[in-house]
C-alpha positions as MATLAB code, in Angstrom:
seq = 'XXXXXXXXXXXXXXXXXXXXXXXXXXXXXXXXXXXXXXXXXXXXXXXXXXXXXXXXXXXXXXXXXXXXXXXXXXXXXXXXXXXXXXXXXXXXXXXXXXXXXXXXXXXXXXXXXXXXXXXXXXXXXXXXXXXXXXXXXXXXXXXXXXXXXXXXXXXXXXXXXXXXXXXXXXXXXXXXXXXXXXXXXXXXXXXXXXXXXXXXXXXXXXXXXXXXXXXXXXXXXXXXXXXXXXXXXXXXXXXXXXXXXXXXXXXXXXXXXXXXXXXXXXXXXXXXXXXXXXXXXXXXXXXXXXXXXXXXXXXXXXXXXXXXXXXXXXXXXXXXXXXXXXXXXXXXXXXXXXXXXXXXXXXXXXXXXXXXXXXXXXXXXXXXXXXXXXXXXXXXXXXXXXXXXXXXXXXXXXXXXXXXXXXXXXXXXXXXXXXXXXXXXXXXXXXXXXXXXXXXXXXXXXXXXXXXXXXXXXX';
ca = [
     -25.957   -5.957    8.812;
     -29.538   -6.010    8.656;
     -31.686   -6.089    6.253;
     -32.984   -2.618    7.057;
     -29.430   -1.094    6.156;
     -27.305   -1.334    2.810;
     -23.071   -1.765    3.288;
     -22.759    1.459    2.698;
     -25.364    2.470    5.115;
     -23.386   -0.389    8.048;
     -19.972    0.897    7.107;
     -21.006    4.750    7.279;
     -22.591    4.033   10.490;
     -19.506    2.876   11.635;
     -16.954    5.172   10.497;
     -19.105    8.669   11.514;
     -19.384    6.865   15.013;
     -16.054    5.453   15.503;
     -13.773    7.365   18.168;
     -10.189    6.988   19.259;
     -10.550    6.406   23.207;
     -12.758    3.593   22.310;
      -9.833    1.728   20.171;
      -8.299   -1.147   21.592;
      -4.118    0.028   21.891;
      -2.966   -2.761   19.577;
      -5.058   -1.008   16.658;
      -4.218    2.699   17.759;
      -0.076    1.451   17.869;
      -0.413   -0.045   14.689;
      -2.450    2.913   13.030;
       0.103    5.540   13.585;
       3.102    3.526   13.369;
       1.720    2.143    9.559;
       1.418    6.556    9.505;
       5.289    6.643   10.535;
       5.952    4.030    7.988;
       3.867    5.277    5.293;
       5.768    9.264    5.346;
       8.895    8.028    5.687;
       8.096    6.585    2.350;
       6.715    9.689    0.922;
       9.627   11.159    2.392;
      12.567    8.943    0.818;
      10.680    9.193   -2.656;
      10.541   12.897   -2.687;
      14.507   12.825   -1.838;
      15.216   10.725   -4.663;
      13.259   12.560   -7.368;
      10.371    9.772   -7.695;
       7.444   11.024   -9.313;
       8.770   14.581   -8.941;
       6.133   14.830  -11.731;
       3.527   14.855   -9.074;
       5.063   17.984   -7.127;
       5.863   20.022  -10.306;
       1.968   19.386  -11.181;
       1.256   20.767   -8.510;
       3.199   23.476   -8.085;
       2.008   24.480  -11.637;
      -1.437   24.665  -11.076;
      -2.848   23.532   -7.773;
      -2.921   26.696   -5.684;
      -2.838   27.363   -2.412;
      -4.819   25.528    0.555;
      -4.408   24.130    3.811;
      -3.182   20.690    3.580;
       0.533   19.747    3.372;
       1.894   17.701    0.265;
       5.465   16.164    0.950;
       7.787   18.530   -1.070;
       6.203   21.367   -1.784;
       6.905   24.393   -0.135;
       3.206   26.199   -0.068;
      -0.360   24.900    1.599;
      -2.207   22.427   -1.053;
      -6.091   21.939   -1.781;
      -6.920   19.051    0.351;
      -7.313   16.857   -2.482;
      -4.387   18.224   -4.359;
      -2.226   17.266   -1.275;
      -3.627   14.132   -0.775;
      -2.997   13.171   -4.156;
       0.706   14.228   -3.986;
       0.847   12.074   -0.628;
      -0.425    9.091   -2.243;
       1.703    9.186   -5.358;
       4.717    9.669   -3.640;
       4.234    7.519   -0.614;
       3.641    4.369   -3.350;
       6.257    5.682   -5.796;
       8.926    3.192   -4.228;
       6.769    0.432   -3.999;
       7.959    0.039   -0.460;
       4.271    0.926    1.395;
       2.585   -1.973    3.557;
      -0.162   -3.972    1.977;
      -3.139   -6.177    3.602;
      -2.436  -10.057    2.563;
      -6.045  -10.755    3.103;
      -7.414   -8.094    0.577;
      -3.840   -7.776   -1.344;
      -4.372   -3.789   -1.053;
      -1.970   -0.878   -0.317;
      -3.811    0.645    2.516;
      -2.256    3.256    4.058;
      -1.044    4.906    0.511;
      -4.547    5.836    0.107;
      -6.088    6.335    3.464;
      -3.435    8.292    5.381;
      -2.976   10.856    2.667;
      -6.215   11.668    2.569;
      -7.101   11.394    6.581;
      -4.301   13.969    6.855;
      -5.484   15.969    4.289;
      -8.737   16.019    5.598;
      -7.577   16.704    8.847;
      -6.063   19.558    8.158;
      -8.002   21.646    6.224;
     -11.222   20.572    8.852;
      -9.053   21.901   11.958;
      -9.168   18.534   13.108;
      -7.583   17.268   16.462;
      -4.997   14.149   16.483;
      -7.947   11.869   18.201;
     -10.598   12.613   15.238;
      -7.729   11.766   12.996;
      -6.771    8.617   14.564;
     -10.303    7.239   14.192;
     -10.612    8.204   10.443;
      -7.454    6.414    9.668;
      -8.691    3.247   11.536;
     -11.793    3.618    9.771;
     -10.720    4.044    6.515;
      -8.206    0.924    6.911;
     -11.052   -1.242    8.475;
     -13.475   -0.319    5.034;
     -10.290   -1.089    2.487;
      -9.463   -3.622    3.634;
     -12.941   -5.642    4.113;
     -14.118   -3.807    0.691;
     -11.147   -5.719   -0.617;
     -11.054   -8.965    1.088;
     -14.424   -9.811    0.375;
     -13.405  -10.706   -3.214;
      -9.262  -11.821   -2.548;
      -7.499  -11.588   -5.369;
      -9.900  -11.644   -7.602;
      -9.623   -8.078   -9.158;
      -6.107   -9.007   -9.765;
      -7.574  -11.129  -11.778;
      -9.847   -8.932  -13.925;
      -6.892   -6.462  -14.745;
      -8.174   -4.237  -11.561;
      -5.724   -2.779   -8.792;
      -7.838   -3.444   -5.304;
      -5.239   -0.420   -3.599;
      -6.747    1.670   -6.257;
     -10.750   -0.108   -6.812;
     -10.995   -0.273   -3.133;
      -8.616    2.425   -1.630;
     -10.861    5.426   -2.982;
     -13.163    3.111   -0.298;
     -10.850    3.822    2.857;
     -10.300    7.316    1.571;
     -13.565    8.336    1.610;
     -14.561    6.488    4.974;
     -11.055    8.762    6.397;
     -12.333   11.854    5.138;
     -15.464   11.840    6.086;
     -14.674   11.141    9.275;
     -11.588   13.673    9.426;
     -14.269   15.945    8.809;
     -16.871   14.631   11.091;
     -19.556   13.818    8.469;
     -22.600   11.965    9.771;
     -23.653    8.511    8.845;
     -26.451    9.269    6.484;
     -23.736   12.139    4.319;
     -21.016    9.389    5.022;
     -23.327    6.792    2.789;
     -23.722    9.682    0.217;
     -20.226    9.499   -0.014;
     -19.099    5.924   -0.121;
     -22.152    6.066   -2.772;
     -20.433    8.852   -4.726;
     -16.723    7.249   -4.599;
     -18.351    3.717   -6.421;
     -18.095    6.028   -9.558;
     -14.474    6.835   -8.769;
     -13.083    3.507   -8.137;
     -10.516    2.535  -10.618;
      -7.025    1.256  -11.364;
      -5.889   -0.738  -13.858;
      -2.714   -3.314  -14.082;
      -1.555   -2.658  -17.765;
       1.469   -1.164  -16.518;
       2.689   -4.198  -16.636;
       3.135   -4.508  -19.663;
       5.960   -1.852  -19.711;
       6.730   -0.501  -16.596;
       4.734    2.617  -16.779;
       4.019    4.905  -14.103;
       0.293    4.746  -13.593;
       0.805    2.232  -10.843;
       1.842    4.965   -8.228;
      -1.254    7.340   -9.608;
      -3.573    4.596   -8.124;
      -3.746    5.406   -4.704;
      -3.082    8.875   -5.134;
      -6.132    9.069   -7.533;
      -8.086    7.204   -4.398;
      -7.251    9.769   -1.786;
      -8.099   12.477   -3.679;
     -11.438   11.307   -4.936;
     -11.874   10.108   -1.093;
     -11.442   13.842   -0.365;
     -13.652   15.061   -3.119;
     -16.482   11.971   -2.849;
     -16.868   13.759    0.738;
     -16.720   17.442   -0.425;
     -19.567   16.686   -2.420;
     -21.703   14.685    0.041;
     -21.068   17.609    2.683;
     -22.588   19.866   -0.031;
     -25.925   17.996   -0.883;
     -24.603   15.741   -3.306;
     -25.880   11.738   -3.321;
     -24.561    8.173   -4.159;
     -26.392    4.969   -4.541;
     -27.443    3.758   -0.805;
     -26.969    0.411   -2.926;
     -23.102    0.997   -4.106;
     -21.930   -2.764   -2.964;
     -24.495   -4.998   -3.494;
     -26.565   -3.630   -6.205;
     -27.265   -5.404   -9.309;
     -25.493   -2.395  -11.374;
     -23.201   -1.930   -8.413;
     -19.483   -2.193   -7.519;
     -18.812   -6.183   -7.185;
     -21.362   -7.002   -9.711;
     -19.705   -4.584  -12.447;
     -15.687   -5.198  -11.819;
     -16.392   -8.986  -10.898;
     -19.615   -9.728  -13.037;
     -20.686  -13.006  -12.770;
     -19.047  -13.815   -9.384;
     -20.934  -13.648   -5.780;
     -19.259  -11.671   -3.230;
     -20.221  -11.909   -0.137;
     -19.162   -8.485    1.965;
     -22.058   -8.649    4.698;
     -20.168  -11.413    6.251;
     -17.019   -9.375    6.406;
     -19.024   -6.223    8.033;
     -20.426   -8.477   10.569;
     -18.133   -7.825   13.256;
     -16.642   -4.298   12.042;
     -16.426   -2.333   15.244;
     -15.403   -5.955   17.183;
     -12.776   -7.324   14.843;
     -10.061   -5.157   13.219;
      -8.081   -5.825   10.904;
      -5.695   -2.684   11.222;
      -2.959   -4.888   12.983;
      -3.104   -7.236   10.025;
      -1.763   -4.876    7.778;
       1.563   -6.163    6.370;
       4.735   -3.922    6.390;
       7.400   -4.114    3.505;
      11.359   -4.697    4.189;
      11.946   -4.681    0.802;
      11.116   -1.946   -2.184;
       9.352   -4.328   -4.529;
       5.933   -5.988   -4.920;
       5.014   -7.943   -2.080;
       5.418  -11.651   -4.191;
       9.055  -11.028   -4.255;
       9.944  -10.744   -0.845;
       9.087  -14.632    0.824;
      11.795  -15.866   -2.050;
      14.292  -12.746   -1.267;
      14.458  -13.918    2.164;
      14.630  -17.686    1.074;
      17.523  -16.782   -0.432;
      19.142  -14.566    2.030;
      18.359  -17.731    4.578;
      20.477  -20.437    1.968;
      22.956  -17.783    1.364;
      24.039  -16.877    5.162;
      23.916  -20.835    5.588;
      25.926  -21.579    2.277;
      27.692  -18.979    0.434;
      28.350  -19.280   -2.966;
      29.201  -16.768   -5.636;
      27.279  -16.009   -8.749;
      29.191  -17.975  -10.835;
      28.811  -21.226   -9.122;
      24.845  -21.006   -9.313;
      23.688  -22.742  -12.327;
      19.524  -22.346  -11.612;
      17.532  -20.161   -9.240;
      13.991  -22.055   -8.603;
      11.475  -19.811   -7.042;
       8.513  -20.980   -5.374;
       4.906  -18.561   -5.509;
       1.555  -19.025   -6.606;
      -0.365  -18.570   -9.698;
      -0.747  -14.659   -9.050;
       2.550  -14.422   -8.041;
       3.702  -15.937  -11.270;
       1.759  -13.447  -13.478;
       2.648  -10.614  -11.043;
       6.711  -10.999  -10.829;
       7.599  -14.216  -12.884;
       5.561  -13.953  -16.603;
       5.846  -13.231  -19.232;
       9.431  -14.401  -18.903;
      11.127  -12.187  -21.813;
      10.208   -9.063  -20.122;
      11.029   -9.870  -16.320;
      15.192  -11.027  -17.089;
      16.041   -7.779  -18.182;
      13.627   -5.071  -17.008;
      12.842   -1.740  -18.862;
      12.285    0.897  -16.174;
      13.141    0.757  -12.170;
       9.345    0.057  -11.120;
       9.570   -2.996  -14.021;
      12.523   -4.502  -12.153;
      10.357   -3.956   -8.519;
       7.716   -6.811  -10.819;
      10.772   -8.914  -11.617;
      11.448  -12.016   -8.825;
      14.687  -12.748  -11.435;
      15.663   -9.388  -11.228;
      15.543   -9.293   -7.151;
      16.990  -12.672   -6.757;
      19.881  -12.019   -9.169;
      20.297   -8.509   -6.830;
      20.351  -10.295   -4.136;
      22.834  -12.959   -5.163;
      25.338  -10.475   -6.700;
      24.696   -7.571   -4.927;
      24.109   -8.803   -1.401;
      20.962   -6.468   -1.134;
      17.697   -5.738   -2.262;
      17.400   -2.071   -0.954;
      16.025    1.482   -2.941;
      19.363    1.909   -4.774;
      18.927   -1.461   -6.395;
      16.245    0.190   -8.402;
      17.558    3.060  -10.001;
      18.252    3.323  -13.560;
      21.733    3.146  -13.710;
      21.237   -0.278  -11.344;
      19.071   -1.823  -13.583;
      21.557   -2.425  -16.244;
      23.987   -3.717  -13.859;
      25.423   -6.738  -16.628;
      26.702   -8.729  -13.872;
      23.020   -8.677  -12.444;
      21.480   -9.117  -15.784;
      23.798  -12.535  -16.305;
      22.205  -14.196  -13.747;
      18.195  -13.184  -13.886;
      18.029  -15.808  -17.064;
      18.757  -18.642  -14.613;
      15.439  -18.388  -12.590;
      12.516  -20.026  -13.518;
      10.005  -21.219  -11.070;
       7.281  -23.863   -9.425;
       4.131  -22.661   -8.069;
       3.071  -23.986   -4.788;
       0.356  -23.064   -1.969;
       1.541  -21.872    0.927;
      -2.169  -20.587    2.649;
      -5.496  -21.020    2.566;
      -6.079  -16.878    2.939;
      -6.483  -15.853   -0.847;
      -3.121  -14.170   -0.519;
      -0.451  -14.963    2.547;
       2.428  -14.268   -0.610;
       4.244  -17.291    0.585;
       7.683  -18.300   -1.241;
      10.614  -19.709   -1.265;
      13.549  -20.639   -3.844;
      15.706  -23.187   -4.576;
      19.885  -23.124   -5.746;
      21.373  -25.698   -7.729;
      25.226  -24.971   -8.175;
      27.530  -26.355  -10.408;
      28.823  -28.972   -8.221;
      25.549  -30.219   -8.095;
      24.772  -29.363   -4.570;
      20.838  -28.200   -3.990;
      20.000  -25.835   -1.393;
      15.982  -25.077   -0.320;
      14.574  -22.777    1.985;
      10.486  -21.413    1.832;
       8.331  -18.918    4.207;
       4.825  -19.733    4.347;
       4.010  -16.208    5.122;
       5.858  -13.467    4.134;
       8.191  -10.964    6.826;
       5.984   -8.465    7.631;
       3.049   -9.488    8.675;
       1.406  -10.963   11.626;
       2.525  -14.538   11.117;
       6.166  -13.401   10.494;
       6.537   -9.853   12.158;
       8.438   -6.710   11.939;
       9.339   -5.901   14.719;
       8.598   -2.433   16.092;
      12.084   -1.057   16.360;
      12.410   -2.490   12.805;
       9.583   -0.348   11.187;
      10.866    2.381   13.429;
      14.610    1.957   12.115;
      12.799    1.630    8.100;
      11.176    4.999    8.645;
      14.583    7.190    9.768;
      16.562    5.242    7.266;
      13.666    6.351    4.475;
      13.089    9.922    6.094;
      17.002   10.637    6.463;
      17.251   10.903    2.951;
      14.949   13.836    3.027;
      15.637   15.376    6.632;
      18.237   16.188    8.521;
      18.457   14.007   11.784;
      16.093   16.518   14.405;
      13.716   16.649   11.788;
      13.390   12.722   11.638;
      13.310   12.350   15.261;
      10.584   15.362   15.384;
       7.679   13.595   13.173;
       8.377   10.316   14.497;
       7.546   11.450   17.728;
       4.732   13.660   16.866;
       3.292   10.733   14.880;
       3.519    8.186   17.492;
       1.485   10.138   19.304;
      -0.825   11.822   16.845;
      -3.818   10.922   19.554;
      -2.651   13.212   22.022;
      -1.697   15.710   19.492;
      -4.011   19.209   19.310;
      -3.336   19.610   15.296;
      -1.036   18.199   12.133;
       1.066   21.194   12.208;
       3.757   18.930   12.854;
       3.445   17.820    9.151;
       4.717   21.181    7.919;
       8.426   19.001    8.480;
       7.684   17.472    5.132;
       7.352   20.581    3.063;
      10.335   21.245    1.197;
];
């Protein structure tokens, strides 16, 4: 980045000339498949009537447009649809995240690069390239400060992902770099998320990146029609870090410096479990101890689980709320709630966080055994590292820790596992054709002339 250019000038330069062919074909697999992952979802939250607020919204007063939102029979607005998209496809909590940045990417950017798409007439190529582009801005945007918006109450998939989402749409649109910097310029004003719902479960969570994608959409409406941002949105003394993280240097020309040579697209983390991210190294802990030495409920006297300090204030604390949850997406913030699941249950899947399955007594006995010991597991700001210990009342003591978490590049999903995720998640919304339909046409959305293939998740 030179001195000559602002971020938002370097990153608009890049996203307006970014183009599929020239992708390397790790970054173009992982794009689409984290697309395949992302609707399926969308798709298994619209089956099970999550957030079927969102759909009835827009059914009420949206109108008609061109853009497809995942249960709704008619044509959306393209920021109506990619606001349903991103609602829905974070309403299970089961959406990848970036470790590095601790951002839900694709919940923000695909809705709206498909959106976009869409209503521009856009080929599968130009789409390709605004969903690598709008994954390549959240996630630096993001990373550049770790978890440190955590830590001011802020929700980076939300602060960050309206980022991504406007990099995608302008690009799904083909917006040069000088409107593209307009844009990213316009979206610093719509950045926002906040982690109160915490504090009782409530549903604006899943609004975050829905919220993003659609003021990605609109941040680029406007800069197509004249309007302007700040050239100065990043690094400006009233500007983005220096208002959510006052009094903290970020440094985010050192994470643009190789944008275009580095990406960070195949970084992206996928989730095997429905619940945040800091649950899932002690899940599989425990899964590990259990297949090597099974023991029932009632012989474990203490579950020990092993995070850091924003894992304990994520899933662990305060204590009193996280034994006995108060709504499903409480118990997906509750490592006692998916470690007693997992012990009694044998699973931590989507139907262990329903509302009936919250109250299971049985489960509910056991979550006020767990306490925990925070440890490091990486020097990244956020690898979400874990691991538990189980004492049992013959006073045996199993341990078992991940340093990095399944799902991401240390640890990996495998491809045929993200593949089998998606038809599990999209089966509960389409018939078996259907499934096999979009995961072919999204697999290769490069090749593909349009996204009329997405008209398979209307209802």
């Amino acid at each position: 980045m030179t001195a000559t250019h602002t971020a938002a000038q370097r990153i608009a330069g890049f996203t307006a000339n970014l183009k599929a062919e020239s992708l390397p074909e790790e970054v173009k697999d992982a794009a689409v498949l984290h697309v395949l992952d992302t609707l399926g979802c969308g798709l298994a939250a619209s089956a099970l009537g999550e957030a079927s607020y969102v759909v009835s919204g827009a059914d009420e007063g949206a109108g008609n447009g061109p853009a497809t939102g995942i249960g709704v029979a008619h044509g959306l607005p393209a920021a109506e649809a990619a606001f349903v998209n991103g609602v829905l496809c974070h309403a299970l909590d089961f959406d990848d995240t970036h470790p590095d940045s601790v951002t839900h990417v694709s919940v923000a950017v695909t809705p709206a690069a498909l959106a976009a798409g869409e209503a521009a007439g856009a080929d599968g190529a130009t789409v390709l390239a605004a969903l690598v582009a709008g994954n390549e801005v959240s996630t630096r945007i993001g990373a550049a400060a770790g978890g440190l918006f955590h830590a001011r109450g802020l929700h980076p998939s939300g602060v960050c992902g309206v980022f991504g989402a406007t990099a995608a749409a302008a690009r799904a649109r083909g917006l040069d770099a000088a409107t593209t910097a307009h844009a990213l310029g316009i979206a610093g004003s719509m950045a926002s998320g906040l982690l109160e719902f915490l504090a009782d479960g409530a549903d604006t969570k899943r609004l975050h990146p829905g919220w993003a994608a659609q003021a990605g959409i609109t941040a680029a409406r406007l800069a197509a029609h004249g309007a302007t941002g700040p050239a100065t949105v990043f690094e400006g003394r009233r500007g983005f870090y220096a208002t959510y993280l006052a009094g903290i240097d970020v440094d985010l020309g050192a994470g643009l410096a190789d944008l275009g040579e580095r990406w960070n697209t195949p970084a992206i983390a996928y989730k095997p479990y429905p619940a945040c991210h800091y649950t899932h190294a002690p899940v599989d802990a425990l899964a590990e101890l259990l297949r090597e030495h099974p023991v029932r409920p009632e012989e474990v006297t203490r579950l020990v689980a092993f995070t850091d300090k924003t894992g304990v204030d994520l899933v662990l604390e305060p204590a009193g709320d996280k034994v006995r949850p108060r709504t499903p997406y409480d118990a997906k913030f509750s490592l006692p709630y998916c470690l007693a699941s997992l012990l009694v249950r044998g699973s931590v899947e989507v139907a262990s966080f329903t509302a009936e399955a919250i109250t299971d007594e049985a489960v509910l006995a056991v979550t006020p055994r767990v306490g925990y010991e925070t440890r490091e597991y990486s020097p990244r700001p956020d690898a979400f590292g874990g691991g538990v210990r189980v004492e049992t009342t013959d006073g045996r003591t199993f341990e078992a820790q991940l340093r990095y978490q399944r799902g991401g590049m240390e640890n990996p999903m495998t491809e045929d596992d993200v593949r089998g995720k998606y038809r599990a998640n999209a089966g509960l919304a389409l018939d078996a054709e259907a499934v096999r339909e979009l995961e072919d046409a999204v697999t290769t959305l490069g090749e593909r002339p349009g996204l009329g293939f997405l008209a398979a998740v209307r209802s």
